[in-house]
N, C-alpha and C positions, 0 to 999 in steps of 0.2 A: 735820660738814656734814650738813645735810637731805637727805633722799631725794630726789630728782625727781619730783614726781608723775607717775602714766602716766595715758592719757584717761579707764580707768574710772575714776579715781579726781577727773577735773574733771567741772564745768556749765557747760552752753553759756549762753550771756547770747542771748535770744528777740529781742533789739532789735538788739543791734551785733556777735551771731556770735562772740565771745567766747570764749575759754576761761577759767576759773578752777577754783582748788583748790575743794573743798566747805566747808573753812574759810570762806570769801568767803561771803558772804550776802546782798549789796549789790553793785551792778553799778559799779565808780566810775566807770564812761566815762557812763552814763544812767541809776542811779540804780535800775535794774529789779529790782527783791525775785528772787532767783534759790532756782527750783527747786529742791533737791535731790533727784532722783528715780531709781531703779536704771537708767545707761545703756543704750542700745538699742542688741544687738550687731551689728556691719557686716557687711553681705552681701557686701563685696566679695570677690571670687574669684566667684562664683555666679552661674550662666547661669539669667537670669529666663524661664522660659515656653518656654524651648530655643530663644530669641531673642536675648535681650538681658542680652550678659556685664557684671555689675558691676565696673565696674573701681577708682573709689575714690568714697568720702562727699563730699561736697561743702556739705553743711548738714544739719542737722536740727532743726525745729520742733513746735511742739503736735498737728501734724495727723499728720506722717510725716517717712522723709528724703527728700533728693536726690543720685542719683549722675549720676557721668560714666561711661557706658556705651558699649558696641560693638556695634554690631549685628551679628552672628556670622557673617550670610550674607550682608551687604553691606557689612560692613568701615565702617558709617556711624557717627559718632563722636555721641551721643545723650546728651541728659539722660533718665534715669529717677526718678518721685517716685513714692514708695512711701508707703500708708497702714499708720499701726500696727498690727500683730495685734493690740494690745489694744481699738482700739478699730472693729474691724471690726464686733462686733457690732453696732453701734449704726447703724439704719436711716438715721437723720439724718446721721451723715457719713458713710456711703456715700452718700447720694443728695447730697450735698454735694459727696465728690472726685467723682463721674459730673459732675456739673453744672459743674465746673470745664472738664472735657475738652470736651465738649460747648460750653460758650460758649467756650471757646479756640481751637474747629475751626472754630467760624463767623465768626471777625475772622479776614480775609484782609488785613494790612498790613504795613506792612515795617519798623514798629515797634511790633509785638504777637508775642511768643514763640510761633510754629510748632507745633500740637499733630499728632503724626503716629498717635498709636497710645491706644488704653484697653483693659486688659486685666485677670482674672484668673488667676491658678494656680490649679493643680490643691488646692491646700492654701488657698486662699482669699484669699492677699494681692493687693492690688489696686495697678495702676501706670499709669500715667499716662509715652509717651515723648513725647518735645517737641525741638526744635530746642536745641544744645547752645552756648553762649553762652561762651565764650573770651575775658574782662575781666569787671573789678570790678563790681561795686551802684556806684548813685551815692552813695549811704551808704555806702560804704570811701572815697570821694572827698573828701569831706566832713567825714567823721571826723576831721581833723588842726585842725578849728575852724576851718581860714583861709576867706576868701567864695572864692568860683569865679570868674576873669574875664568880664565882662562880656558879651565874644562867645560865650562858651562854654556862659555860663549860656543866652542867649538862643536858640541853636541846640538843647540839650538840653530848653528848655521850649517850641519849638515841634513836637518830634518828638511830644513825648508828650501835648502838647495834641492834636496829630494824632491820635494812635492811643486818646485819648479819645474824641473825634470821633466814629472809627467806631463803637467799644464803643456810646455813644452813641444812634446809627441804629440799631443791632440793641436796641436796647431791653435793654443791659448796663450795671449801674452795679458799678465795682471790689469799692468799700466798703472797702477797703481799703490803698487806693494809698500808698506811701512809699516815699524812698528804694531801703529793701532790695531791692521786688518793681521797681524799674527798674536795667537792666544795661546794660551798657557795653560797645558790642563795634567792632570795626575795620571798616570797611565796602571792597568790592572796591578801590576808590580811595586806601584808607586814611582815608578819612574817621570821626570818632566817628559810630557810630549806637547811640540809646539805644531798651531793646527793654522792653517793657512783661511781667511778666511774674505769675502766679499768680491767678487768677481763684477761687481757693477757695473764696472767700465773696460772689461777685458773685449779685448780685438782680437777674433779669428781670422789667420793669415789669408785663407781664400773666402772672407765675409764678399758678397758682392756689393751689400750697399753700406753706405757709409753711414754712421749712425751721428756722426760731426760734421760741421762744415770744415770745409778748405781752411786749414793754418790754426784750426783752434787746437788750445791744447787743456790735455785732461790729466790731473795728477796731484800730487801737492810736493810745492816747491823744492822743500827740504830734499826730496829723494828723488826728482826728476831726473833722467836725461837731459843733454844739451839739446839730440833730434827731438824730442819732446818739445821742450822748450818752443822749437823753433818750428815748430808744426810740421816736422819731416815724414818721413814714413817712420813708425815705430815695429820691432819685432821685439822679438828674444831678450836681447842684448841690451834692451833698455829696464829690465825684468834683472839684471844680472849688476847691471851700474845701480840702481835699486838697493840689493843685496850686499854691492859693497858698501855703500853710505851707513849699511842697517849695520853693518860690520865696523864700521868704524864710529859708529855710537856707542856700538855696544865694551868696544877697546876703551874709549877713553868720558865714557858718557855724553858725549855730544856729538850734535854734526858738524861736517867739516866744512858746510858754509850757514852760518849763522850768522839773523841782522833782522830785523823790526820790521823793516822795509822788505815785503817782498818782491819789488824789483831788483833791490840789491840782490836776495839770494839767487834769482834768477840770471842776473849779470855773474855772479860768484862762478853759477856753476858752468858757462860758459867760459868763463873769460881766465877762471885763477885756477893756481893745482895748491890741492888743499896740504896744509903742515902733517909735517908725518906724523903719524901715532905716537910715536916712541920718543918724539919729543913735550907728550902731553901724558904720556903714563909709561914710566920706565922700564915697564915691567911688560909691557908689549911682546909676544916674543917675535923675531925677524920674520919668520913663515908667513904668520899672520898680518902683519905690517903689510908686507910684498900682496899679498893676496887682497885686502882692501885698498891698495892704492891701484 
């Protein structure tokens, strides 16, 4: 009988949260070339700032992780995201996670994630707490390939068109909107409310410095723009081409350029016009077709 692998011993998949052995190479749910890199050990047990008790991991990404935390002196149940020590140094994502909290403090909506706190330690780690989100991504939703029902889908894409909206007026564009960064949470009613969340990499329209160089581009490929892509200027409208991919996953459970390789999807999303909905779920209705393509 094989061993069990234990966590150090997996990688996390960057798209769909994942775990696999280091054997694995390849993501087979999407395809994503998987890092092997020495894991980042868990703070949880550890009272951040002599505020905020780590209580467990909850994800971790190229920027930092995210816990589910306590706040020690008001018993308040919080997300904390934490930037790498490795890469603290680096001017550029610091002033990257600051600008995250900062545009997340100024969307006041009821489907944009709550930013409550920005802080350092004493040792230099930097955190970010936020309103604590209790249900899935709509990318774990999704995941099983089947479309989303109809009312469901249409209720979930006018939340977050909403709280694009605002982003919007404040002159914020995501850049990065998918699935993963919108969540799923039970509303006082019991109603689904979807909550828009991670602002990492969001560009305000009169930013004067540039937090990239010339022609890089920031996102993940699935959902990008073509100007993205092509390191153009990005505004709005690449936030909105975003929104329709996330639309038309959510029709027929997939995206409409899918491939291992992602220069292929990159070339996809330039170069092809994707199959319509309605010939991937019949059941599509025309309105909605028209409006994701």
């Amino acid at each position: 009988m094989q061993p069990m692998a234990t966590d150090d011993a997996l990688t996390t998949c960057p798209q769909c949260g994942k775990k696999f052995p280091s054997t694995v190479r390849i993501c087979p749910d999407d395809g994503t070339v998987l890092e092997h890199t020495t894991p980042t050990p868990s703070h949880a047990g550890q009272v951040l700032d002599g505020k905020y008790r780590l209580d467990a991991l909850l994800a971790e990404g190229g920027m930092g992780a995210v816990y589910r935390a306590t706040h020690v002196m008001l018993g308040k149940t919080v997300a904390i995201k934490l930037i790498r020590s490795a890469i603290v140094a680096s001017p550029e994502i610091v002033r990257r996670f600051q600008r995250e909290a900062r545009a997340a403090t100024a969307l006041n909506h009821p489907n944009i994630v709550s930013v409550y706190d920005l802080g350092q330690t004493p040792d230099g780690t930097l955190y970010i707490a936020m309103e604590y989100i209790d249900g899935p991504s709509l990318k774990a939703l999704i995941q099983s390939g089947r479309a989303i029902p109809t009312a469901r889908t249409i209720a979930i894409l006018r939340q977050v068109a909403s709280a694009l909206a605002t982003a919007h007026r404040h002159n914020i564009v995501h850049r990065d909107l998918k699935p993963h960064n919108i969540m799923l949470a039970a509303g006082p009613d019991g109603s689904e409310v979807a909550k828009l969340v991670d602002f990492g990499i969001a560009k305000t329209f009169d930013e004067s410095t540039q937090l990239t160089s010339d022609g890089s581009a920031l996102g993940t490929p699935y959902y990008m723009s073509p100007e993205q892509i092509e390191g153009r200027t990005v505004d709005a409208r690449s936030d909105i081409y975003a929104l329709g991919i996330i639309l038309y996953e959510m029709l027929v459970g997939e995206v409409p350029f899918a491939d291992q390789s992602t220069p292929a999807v990159l070339v996809k999303q330039l170069r092809e016009r994707p199959i319509r909905p309605s010939l991937k779920n019949a059941a599509v209705p025309p309105a909605l077709e028209a409006i994701a393509l």
